[in-house]
N, C-alpha and C positions, 0 to 999 in steps of 0.2 A: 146746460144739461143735455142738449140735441146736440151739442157737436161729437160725442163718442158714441154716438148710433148713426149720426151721419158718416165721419169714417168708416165705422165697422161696414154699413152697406159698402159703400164707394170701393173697400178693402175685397170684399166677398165677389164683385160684380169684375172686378179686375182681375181677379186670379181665375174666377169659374171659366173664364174664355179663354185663357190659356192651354195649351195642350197637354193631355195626361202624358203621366213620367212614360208608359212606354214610345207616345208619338216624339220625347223629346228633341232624338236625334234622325235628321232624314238621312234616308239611306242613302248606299255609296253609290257615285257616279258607272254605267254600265260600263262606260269604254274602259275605266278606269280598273274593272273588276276583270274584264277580258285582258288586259294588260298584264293585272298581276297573275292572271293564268298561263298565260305566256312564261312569262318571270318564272314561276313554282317550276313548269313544265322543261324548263334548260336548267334546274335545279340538281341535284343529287342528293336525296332524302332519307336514310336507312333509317333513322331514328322514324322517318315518318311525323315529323314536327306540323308540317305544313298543314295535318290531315282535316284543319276545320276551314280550308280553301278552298268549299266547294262553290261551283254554278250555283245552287241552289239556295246558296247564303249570303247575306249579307254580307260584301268586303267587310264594313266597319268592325264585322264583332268579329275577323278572323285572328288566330294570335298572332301578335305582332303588329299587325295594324291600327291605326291609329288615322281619325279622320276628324276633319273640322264641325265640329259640335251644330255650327250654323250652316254652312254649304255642305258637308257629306263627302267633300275631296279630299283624299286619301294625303296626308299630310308628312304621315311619319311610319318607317320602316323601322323596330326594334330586330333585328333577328340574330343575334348577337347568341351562341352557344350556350343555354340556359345551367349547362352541367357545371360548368366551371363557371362560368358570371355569379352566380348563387341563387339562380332565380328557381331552378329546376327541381327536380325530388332529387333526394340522397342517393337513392338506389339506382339514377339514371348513369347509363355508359357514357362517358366522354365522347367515345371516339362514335360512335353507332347515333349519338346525337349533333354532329357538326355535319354541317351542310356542307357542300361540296360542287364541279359540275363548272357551269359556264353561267355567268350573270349575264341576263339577257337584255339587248338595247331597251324591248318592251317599257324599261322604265321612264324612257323617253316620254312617256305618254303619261306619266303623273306631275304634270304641270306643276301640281302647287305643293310638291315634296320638297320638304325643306329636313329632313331626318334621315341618312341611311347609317344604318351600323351592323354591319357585315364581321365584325369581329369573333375572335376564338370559335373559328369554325377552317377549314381543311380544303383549299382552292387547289393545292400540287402542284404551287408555282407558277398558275397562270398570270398573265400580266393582265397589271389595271387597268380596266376599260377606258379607252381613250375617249367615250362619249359621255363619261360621268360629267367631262368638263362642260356638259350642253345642258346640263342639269342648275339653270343656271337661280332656280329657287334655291338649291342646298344653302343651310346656315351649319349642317352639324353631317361631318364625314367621319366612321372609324372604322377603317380598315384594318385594324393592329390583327396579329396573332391569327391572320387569317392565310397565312402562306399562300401569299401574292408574291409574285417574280417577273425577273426582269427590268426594263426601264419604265419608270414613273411617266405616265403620259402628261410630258408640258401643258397640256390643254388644259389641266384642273387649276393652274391662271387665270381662267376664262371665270371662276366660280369667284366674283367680287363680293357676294353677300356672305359667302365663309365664314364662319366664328370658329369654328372648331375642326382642327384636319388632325389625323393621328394614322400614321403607317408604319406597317414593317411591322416583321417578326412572323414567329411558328409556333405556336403553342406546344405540338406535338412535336417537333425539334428539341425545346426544351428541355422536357420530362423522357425523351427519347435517350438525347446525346449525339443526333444526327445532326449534319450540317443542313442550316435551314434552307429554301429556297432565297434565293438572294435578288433583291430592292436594290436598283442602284439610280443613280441621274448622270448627266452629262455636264450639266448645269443646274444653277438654281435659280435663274433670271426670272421665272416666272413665278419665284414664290412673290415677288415684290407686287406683285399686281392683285395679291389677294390682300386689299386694300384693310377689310375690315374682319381681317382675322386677329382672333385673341390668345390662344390656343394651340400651338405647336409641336405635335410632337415625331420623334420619325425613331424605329426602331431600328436595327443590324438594316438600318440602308449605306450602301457605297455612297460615300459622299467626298471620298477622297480628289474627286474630279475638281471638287470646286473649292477653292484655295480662298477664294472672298466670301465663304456663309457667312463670316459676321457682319460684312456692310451690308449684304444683302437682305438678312431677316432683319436688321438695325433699321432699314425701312419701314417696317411695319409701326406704325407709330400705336396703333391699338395693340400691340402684342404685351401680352400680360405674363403669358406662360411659355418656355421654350425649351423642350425639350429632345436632347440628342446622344441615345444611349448607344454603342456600340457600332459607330459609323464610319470607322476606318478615317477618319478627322484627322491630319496630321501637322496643324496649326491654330491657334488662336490669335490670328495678326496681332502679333506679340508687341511692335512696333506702333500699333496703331493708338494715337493719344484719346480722340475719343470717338464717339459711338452715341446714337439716336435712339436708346432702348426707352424711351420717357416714361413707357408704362410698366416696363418692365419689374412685376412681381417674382415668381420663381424663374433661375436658370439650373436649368440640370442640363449638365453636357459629361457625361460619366463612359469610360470605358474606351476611349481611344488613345492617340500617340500622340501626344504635343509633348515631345521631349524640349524645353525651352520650359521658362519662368512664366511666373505670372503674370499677363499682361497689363498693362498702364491702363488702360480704356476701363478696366473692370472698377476701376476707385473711382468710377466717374457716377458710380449708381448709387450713390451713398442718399438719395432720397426715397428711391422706390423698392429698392432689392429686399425683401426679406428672408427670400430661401437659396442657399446657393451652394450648388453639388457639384464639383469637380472630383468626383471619386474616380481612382482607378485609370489617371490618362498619363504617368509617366512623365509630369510636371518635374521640375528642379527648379533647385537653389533654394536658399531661402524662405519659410512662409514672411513675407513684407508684414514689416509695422503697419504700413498703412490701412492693411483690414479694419486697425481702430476708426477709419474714416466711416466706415457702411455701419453705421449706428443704429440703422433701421433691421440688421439681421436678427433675425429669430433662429434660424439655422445654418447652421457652418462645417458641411462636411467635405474635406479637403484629402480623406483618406486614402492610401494603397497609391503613391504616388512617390516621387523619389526625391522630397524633401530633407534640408540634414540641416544642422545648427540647433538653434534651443525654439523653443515656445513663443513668441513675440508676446511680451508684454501688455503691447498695444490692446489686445484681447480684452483685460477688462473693464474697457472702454464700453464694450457692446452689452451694456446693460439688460437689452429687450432676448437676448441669446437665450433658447432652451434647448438647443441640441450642438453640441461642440462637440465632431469626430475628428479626429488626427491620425487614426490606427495605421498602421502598418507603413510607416516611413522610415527616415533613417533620423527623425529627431534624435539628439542626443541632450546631455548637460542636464541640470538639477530642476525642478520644476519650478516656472514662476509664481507668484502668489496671483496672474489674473484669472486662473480657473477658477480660483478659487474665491473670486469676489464676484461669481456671478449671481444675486439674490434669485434669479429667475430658473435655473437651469436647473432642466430633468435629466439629459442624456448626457454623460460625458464619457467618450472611448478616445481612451490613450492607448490603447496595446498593443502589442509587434511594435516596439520602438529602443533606443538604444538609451532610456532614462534611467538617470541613477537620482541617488539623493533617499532624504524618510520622508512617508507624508503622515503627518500626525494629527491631533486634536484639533490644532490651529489650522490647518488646511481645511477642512473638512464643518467646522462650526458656521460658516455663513452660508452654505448652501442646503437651506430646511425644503428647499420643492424637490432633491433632487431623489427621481425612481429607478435612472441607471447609471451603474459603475462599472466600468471595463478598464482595468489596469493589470488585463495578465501579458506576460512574456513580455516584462520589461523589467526594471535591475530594483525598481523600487523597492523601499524597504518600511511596510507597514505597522509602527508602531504608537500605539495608545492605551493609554494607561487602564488595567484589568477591569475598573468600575464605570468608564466612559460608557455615554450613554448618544450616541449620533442623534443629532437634529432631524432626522430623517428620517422616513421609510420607505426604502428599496422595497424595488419589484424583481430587479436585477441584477446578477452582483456578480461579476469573471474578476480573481485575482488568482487564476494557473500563472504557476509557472514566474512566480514574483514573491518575496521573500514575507511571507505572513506568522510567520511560527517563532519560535518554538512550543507555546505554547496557544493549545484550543480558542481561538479567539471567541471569549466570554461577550463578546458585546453582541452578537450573533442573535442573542436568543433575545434582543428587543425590539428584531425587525420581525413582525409577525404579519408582514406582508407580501414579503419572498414567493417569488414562482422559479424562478432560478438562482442556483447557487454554483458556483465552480470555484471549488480553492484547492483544484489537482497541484500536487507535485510545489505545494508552496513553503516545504520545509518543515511542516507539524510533526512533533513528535510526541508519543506517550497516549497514556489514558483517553479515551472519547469521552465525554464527562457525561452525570449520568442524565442530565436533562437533554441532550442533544436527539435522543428518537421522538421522545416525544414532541418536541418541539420542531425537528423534522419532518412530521408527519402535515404538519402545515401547509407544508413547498407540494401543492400540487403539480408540480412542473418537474425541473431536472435538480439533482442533486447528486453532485461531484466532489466527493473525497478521495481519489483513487493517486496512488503514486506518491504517498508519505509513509512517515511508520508510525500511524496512530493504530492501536492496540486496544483489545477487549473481548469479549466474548457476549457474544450475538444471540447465545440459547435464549427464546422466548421473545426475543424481537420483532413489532410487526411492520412492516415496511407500507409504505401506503404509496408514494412518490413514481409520477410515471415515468421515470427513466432514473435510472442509480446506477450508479458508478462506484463501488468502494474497490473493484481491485485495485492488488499491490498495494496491501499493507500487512498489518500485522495483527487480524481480526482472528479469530478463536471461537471453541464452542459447536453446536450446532446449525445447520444452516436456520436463520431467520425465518418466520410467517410471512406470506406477503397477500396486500391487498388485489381484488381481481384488477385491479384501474393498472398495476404495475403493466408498462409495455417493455423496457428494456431494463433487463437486472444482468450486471458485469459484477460477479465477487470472485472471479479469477485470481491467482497468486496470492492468497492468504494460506492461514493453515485451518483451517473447516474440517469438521470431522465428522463422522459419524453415517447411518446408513441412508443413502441415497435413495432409497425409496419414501424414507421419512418423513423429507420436502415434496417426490414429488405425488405422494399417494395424499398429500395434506387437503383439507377441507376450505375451500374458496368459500369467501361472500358474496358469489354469483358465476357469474361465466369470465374466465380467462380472457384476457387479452393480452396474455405476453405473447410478443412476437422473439425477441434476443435473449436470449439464457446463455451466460458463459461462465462456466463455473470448475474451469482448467486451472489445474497446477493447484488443488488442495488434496488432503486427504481422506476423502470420499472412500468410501465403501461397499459394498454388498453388489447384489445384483440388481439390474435393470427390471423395476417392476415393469404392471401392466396396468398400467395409470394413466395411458396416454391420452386419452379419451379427454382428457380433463385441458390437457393442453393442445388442442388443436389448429390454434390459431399461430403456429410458433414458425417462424421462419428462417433463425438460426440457431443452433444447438451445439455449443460445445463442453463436451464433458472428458475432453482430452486429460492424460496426466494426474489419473488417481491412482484409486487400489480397484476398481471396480471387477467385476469377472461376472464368471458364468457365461450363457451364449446369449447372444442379440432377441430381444425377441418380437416377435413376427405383427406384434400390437403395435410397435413405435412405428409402421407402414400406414396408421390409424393417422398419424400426422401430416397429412398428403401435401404441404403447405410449405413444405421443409427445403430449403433453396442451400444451408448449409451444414455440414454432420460431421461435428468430430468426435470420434471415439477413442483416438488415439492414444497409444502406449498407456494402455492398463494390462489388466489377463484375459480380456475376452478369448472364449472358446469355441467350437464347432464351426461351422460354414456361414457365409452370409446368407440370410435368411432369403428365400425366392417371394417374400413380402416386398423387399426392398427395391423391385421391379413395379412400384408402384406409383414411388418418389418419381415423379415427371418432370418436378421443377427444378430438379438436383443441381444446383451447380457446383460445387465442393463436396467430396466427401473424401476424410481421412479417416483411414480405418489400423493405419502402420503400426508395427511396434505392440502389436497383440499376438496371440497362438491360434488364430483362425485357421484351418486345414482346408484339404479338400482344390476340387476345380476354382478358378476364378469362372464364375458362368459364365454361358452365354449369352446372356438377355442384358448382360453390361452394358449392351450395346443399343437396349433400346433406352438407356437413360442418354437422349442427346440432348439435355442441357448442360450437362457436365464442364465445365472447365476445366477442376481439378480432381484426379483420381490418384488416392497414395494408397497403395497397398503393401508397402516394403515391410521388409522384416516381419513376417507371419513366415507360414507354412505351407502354402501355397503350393501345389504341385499339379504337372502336365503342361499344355503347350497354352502360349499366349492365344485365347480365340479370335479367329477372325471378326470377328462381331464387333473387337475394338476399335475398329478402326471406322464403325459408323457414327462415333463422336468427333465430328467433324471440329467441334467447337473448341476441341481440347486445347490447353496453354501448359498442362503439366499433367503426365506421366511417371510415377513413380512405382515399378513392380522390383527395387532390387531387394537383395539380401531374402529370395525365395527358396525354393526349390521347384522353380521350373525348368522345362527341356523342350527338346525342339527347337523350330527355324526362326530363326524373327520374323514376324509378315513381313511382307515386301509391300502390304498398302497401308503402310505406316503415312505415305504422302496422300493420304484423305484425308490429316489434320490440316484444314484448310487454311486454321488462326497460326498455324505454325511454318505454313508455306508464305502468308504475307509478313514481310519487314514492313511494314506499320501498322500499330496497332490500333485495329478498329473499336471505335467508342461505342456505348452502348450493349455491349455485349457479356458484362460483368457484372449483372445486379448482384448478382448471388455473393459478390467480392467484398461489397460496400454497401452497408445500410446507413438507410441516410433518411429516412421516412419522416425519420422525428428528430430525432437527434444521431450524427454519423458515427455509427461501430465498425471501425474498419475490420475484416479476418485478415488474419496472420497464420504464417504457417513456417515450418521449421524445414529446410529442403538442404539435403548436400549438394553445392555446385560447384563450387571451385577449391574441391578439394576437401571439402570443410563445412559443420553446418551453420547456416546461417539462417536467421528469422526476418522470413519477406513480409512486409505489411502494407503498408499508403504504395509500393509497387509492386506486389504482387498481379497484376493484371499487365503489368509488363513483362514478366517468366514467362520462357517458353524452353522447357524443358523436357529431357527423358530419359529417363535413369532405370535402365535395367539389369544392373549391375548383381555381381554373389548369386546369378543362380546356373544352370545347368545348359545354356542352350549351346546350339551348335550349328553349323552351317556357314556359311559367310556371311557378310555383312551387304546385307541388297542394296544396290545402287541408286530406287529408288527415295532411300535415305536422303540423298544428297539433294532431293528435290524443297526441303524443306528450310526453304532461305531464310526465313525468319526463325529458325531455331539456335538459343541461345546456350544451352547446355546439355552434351550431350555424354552420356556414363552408360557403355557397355561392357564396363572392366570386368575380370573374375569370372570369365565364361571360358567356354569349348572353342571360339569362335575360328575361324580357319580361312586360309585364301589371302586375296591380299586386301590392300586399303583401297575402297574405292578411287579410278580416276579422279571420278568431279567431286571430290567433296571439296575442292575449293570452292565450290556453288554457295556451300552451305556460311553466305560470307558475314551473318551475324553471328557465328559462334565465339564466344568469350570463355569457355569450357570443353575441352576434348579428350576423354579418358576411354583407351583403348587397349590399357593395360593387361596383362597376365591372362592373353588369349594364344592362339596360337598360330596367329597372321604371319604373313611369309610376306615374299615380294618386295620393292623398293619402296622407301614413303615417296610420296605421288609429289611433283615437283608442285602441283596446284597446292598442297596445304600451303606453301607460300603466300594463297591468296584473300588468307583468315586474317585479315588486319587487324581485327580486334582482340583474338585469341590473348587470354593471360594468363591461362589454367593450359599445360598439356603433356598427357601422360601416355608414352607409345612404347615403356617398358616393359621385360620381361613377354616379349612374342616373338619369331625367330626372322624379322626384317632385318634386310642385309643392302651393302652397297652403301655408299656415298649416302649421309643427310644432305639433300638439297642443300644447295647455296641461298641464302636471303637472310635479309636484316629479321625477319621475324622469328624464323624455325632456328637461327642461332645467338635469341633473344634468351631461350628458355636453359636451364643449367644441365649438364650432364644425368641428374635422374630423372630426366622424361623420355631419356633414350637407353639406361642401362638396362642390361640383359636379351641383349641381342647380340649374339657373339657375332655376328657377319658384318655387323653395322660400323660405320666409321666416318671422319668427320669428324669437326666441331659441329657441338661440344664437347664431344667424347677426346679422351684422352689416346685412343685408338686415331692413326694417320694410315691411309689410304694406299695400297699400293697401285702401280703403275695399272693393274689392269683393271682394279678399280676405278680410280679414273678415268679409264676410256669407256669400262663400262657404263659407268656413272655420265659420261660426256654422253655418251649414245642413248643412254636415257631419256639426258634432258633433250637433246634433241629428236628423240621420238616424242620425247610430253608436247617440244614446243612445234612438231610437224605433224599433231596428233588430227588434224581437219588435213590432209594432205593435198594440195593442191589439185587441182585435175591434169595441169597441166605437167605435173612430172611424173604420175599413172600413167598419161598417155603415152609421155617420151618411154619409159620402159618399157610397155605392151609393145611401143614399135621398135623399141632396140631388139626386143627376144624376133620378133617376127623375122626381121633384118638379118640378124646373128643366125636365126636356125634354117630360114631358107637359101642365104648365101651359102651354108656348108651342105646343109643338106641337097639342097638343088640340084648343087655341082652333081652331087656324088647319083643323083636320079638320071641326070639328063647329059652327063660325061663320062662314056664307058670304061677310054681309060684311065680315067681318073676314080672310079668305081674301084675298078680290079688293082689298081696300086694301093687307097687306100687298105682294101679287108688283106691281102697282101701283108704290108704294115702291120696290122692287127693282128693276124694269126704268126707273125715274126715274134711280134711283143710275149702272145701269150706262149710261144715256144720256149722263149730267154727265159721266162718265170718259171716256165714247167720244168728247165734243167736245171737253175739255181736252185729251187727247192728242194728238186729231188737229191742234187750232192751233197748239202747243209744237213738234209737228213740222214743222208748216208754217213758222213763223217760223225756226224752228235753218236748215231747208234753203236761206232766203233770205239769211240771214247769211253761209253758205259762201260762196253765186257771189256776193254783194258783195265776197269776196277776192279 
């Protein structure tokens, strides 16, 4: 009975001498805390992260640091960009919280740092510190996403206790579209010395220098993980039979050039491999039987590669597989029965591939775990009988663009676990059956029916689903209710009726989050309420191709959010609204094909996010302002079919995007939403003649069409500065003078209509120099003389040159006369003498000198050669004064003999 009060004392007497929880951890070492003041102080800090690194604090409790519980020695650096990591608040800035600056030696002086992660933060390409290598505690380095540049300092060799390295890449590169700061090596000799690394990974590093990374990381005999995404690679020693990977658990080597097969060495892993990513490197031949060897895989994604032949059998061998990708190869031939005996498997993508054959009941019964199915754009053809009931419940399900129809696939409505659904353009035809909304309503995620002709009427429908796609079909009714959660609703190309203000005056269950609304090509009506208030968060808006009317009103400016706007071809009335100078973020706006009146303002010009600006076909009157031309960013200009007048500016070459021949990325948000799921815009533009509907290239046009209105003046030469311009239409004008010399400059043009103006002058030998030109219209203006000689300008048929009576040449049926041709010779070689030498300026300055003071000279400084000349001269003009005078005498005698 004493021994549980002897405990309890002995228990109470041992804990009471212990230190209270706040003495638990002693504080941080001093040199150690001036070190990292140092460190903070060669920092760049906008966010102000660092701000609990004061003198007067404890290193230990600063954020990010991390110190040894028993010594106090600063142990671990986390400073890794908390915004994107996930660590941060919601509302914090990306960019205003990544660190930046110069990493300073100072950390030399944390001896027993074994942690630095400098990741998804904003270096601008500085190179990696060469003294990291002296840091020779580190077990854990990650420098990824930290836009570091230049060459990999060899020295980090030197780090043998290493577990964990990861480099390369830009975060803000990425989400930008700019080229990132570029990681490269010279060699990789010194990875082999980091003895007890596990852990590998290198992002967009140049690593094309080293032709042996596989023997060389094959050293690593602890290496578990090996990852090598976008490294300009342009071999996997294809030849080589085997390799020392012993430990080796995942390889992911994605996104480079090894145009070659799959190498021998890789079947050698068939103990350890269970995850293996070759996505996206330009692989050929055949996928090998022999993948049946790697028994241990659990993942197998081989995709976006340039495989062809069938499916290898061998596949359902690998029993342990729960992710089997193949997408986007050139597989072809009927599908094997091994996918479909794998009991294990969640993920399966077949798409983008050239499979034909049915997959039916018997395909699809043995695989009860499986959550994704990706079988679109391939020939497959999905049939199973109306009351089948799958062993399965998808999360997942893409069968675009692969034969699922004709009728509403009834089995649909038993996966009630669906987050995504696509079965665009799969052949459906007829009735949408009437359990499909509600059972819709489900799929919190995306849901794609757009591009068949299922039919129905939508009055009283509620939509809940945050992205929807039903255009292009055969929907009817009113427009549908929708939930506030909807962010992207496409019901484009249907027939929708009724009044527009309808849908958008309608009563949410909260606050709006639609950003995409396209609801072009139905038959919509009435006028543009003033409802907008409601939808504020919208970023693309198109209401193109109804019956709508009345004039714009000044509340849709309440949208400040608005990146793209189409109104296009309905009856809008009055002037653009001076609201519409409020859109900042404008990249697109089509406004065409309406009865808009009045000035195009001035303040157009303070919208410079614009890309695209279509104003054709309105009413439009007075002169293009100069204000336009402070849309530097422009890719497309459309004012024709107005009634404008006046000159064309001449600083049309401010379009900066239209001056360069390549096209800069990143500069297109407004073109491509892609947030959530990508809605490309589309726009209907005449260029070659003809109209056509630009989409997924749209951001590659670079046009300007001012054609069918009133201007006049010449055509300014600053024009021709605009090298990257791809179509250009100033037909149906006053336009006068002649064709610019240089517009052979303008050497991307695939479009030139110059038609039914009233240009004069020779066509300019340089149009020769439009290699690409396939469109060109130079009729009915009054150019005259010889068409240049070249294989391009008498590519094109007789009506791109009729209606110039002066003109001649092929193509024209009209042949040349003699003094055409000299004229025409003397042209081209004025074109091709047009930089005239100096040296044959000079010789003529000094022939006239030569020529006028040899005669002149004489006649100053030789008297008698003075007095015979004028002599001479007063003889000549005596001969004239008596011929004249008898010619007229005799004429006057002949009259009065009448």
């Amino acid at each position: 009975m004493m021994v549980f009060p002897l405990f309890w004392f002995l228990f109470s007497t041992i804990f009471s001498t212990l230190p209270t929880q706040a003495n638990t951890f002693p504080p941080c070492n001093e040199t150690e805390k001036h070190a990292l003041l140092r460190f903070k102080r060669a920092l760049y800090d906008p966010g102000n992260r660092l701000s609990s690194w004061s003198a007067h604090e404890d290193c230990c409790e600063w954020n990010g640091v991390r110190c040894h519980n028993i010594t106090g020695r600063v142990i671990e650096l986390h400073l890794s960009n908390p915004c994107v990591s996930g660590s941060g608040e919601k509302s914090c800035n990306t960019f205003n919280f990544s660190l930046g600056g110069k990493v300073s030696p100072a950390l030399l002086q944390l001896e027993f740092l074994n942690y630095l992660d400098l990741s998804l933060n904003e270096f601008g390409g500085a190179p990696i510190p060469s003294f990291l290598g002296s840091i020779r505690s580190l077990t854990y380095l990650d420098l990824s996403f930290a836009s570091f540049g230049g060459l990999i300092p060899p020295q980090l060799g030197n780090l043998s206790n290493l577990h964990y390295l990861i480099l390369g890449g830009s975060y803000y590169s990425l989400t930008s579209e700019q080229e990132p700061p570029s990681l490269y090596v010279e060699n990789l000799h010194w990875i082999s010395h980091l003895s007890s690394l596990e852990y590998l990974t290198m992002l967009q590093v140049d690593l094309h220098k080293e032709v042996h990374w596989v023997e060389l990381t094959s050293m690593l005999s602890s290496l578990s993980q090996l990852g090598l995404y976008d490294c300009k690679l342009d071999n996997m020693s294809p030849f080589l039979k085997y390799v020392n990977f012993t430990s080796l658990i995942f390889l992911f080597v994605t996104w480079n050039h090894f145009i070659h097969e799959i190498p021998n060495w890789l079947f050698n892993l068939n103990t350890s491999l269970l995850y293996l990513n070759l996505w996206g490197n330009q692989l050929t031949g055949q996928i090998p039987e022999r993948f049946g060897q790697l028994k241990c895989l659990e993942s197998l994604s081989l995709g976006f590669n340039s495989f062809d032949g069938p499916i290898p059998s061998s596949l359902g061998n690998l029993s342990s597989l729960t992710m089997l990708r193949l997408s986007g190869n050139r597989l072809n031939g009927t599908l094997p029965c091994s996918p479909w005996l794998l009991p294990n498997l969640l993920y399966l993508d077949i798409r983008n591939n050239s499979l034909v054959g049915t997959v039916s009941e018997a395909h699809l019964k043995k695989l009860p775990k499986l959550k994704t199915l990706d079988m679109s754009s391939t020939s497959l053809v999905f049939k199973v009988k109306p009351n089948w009931v799958p062993p399965f419940q998808l999360e997942y399900l893409s069968m675009s663009s692969c034969h699922l129809g004709p009728n509403f696939p009834t089995w649909l409505k038993t996966q009630t676990s669906l987050r995504y659904l696509n079965i665009s353009n799969s052949g459906i035809i007829g009735v949408a059956p009437t359990w499909l909304w509600k059972w819709a309503s489900l799929i919190n995620g995306l849901i794609d029916l757009s591009n068949n002709q299922i039919s129905g009427n939508l009055s009283g429908v509620w939509l809940h689903n945050s992205i929807i796609h039903l255009n292009s079909n055969f929907f009817t009714g009113l427009l549908p209710a929708l939930s506030s959660n909807v962010i992207v609703l496409n019901m484009a190309n249907n027939s929708f009726s009724g009044p527009i203000s309808q849908f958008l005056c309608q009563k949410l269950n909260g606050t709006s989050k639609l950003e995409t609304l396209d609801l072009s090509n139905n038959d919509l009506f009435g006028q543009l309420p003033q409802c907008w208030n409601s939808w504020s968060s919208l970023t693309h808006l198109n209401l193109g191709n109804n019956n709508l009317s009345g004039e714009i009103p000044d509340s849709l400016s309440s949208v400040l959010s608005l990146e793209a706007l189409h109104l296009q071809n309905n009856s809008f009335s009055g002037s653009i609204p001076s609201s519409s100078r409020d859109f900042t973020s404008l990249g697109l706006l089509d406004l065409s094909g309406n009865q808009l009146l009045g000035n195009i303002p001035n303040w157009i010009g303070e919208l410079t996010s614009l890309n695209v600006l279509c104003l054709r076909s309105n009413k439009f009157i007075g002169e293009i302002p100069l204000q336009i031309c402070q849309l530097s960013s422009l890719i497309v200009l459309d004012l024709a079919d107005n009634e404008l007048s006046g000159f064309l500016p001449k600083c049309l070459n401010n379009f900066n995007l239209m001056k360069a021949i390549k096209t800069q990325n990143g500069r297109f948000t407004a073109l491509q939403y892609s947030k959530h799921e990508i809605y490309v815009e589309s726009l209907m533009l005449m260029t070659v003649g003809r109209e056509l509907e630009y989409k997924g290239i749209l951001k590659y046009v670079r046009m300007i069409d001012l054609s069918s209105n009133n201007l006049s003046g010449s055509i300014p030469t600053e024009l021709s500065q605009l090298a990257g311009l791809r179509f250009l239409n100033i037909s149906r004008n006053h336009l006068m003078g002649s064709i610019p010399e240089k517009i052979g400059r303008m050497t991307s043009l695939l479009s030139l209509d110059l038609s039914m103006n009233h240009l004069s002058g020779e066509i300019p030998q340089s149009l020769a120099n439009l290699t690409f030109l396939n469109h060109l219209n130079l009729s009915y203006n009054q150019l005259r003389r010889r068409i240049p000689l070249s294989t391009q300008l008498q590519s094109f048929d007789a009506f791109s040159y009729i209606g110039n009576a002066q003109l001649c040449g092929a193509p024209l049926t009209k042949n040349c006369t003699t003094d055409d041709e000299s004229l025409s010779k003397d042209a081209i070689e004025e074109h091709e003498g047009f930089e005239m030498p100096w040296f044959y300026i000079s010789s003529m300055v000094l022939g006239f000198i030569v020529g006028f003071w040899g005669v002149c000279g004489a006649l100053i400084f030789k008297k008698s050669w003075r007095y015979a000349y004028f002599q001479f001269i007063y003889y000549i003009r005596d001969w004239v004064y008596v011929v004249v005078a008898t010619r007229l005498n005799r004429f006057r005698d002949n009259l009065r003999s009448l």
